[in-house]
N, C-alpha and C positions, 0 to 999 in steps of 0.2 A: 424645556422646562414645562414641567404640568401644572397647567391652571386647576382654579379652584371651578367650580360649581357657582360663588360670586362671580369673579372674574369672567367665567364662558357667557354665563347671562348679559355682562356689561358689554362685553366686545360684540355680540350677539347685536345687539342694540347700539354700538356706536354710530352709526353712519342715520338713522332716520328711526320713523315708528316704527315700532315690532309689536305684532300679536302673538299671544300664545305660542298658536300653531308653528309662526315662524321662528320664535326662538328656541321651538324643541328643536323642529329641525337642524337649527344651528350647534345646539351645543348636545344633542345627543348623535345625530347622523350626519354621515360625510356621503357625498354625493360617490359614487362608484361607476369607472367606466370603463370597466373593462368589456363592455356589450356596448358602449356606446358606439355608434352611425351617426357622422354627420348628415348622410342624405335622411337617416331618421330621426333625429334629436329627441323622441320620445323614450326609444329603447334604452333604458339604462334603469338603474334605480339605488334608495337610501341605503346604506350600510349600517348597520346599529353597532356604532362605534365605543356605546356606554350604555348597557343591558340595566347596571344597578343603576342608573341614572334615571329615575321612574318620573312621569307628572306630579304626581304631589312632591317631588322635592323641589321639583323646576318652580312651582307656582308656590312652596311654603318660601324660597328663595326670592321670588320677586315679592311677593307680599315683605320681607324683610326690606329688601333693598327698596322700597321706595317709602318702608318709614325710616331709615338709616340717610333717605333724602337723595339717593346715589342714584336711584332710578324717577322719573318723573311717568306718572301715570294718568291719562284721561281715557274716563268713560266712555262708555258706547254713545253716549250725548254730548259727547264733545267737553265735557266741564274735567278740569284737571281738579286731582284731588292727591292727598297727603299718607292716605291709608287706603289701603283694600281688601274686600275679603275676594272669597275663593270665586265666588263669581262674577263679580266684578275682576279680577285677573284673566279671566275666561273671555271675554266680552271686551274684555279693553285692550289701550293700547299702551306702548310701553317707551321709555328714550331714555338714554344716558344722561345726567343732568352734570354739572362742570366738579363735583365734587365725586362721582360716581368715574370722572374720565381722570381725575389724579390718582385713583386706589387701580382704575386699568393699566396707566402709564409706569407705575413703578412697576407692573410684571414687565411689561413690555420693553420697556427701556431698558 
């Protein structure tokens, strides 16, 4: 089943905080190992699994989902807040919030 662009973001972010960075990685690139070396664990690299899947969708997607309530958002000063703009998504951090993990669950389930 293919997730939505909601949905990667949420799963993205269920287990702890997610910044930006980390939830492009997640829900645009898949780790690729076909070059991987365990005596090297560096040698490998991201696979661009979803080319149309640009930053400003990823970041107009969480600025939704955290007024939608689904994503919980704090600042780079630690203060949770209800709405963000584009820079403040840049800079902050991100979490599934218990209404954000029933819209995950029913893909999942």
């Amino acid at each position: 089943m293919t997730m939505t662009i909601e949905q990667e973001v949420l799963d993205a972010t269920c287990d702890d905080w997610e910044s930006l960075d980390q939830i492009l990685l997640s829900v645009r690139f898949e780790f690729a190992s076909e070059h991987y070396n365990p005596d090297n664990a560096n040698v490998h690299y991201w696979r661009d699994r979803n080319p149309s899947l640009t930053l400003a969708k990823i970041v107009s997607t969480i600025k939704t989902l955290v007024e939608l309530g689904q994503l919980e958002a704090r600042r780079e000063d630690r203060c949770s807040t209800t709405t963000v703009n584009s820079e403040e998504v840049i800079s902050g951090w991100f979490r599934i919030t218990k209404a954000g993990r029933v819209i995950l669950e029913e893909v999942v389930l």
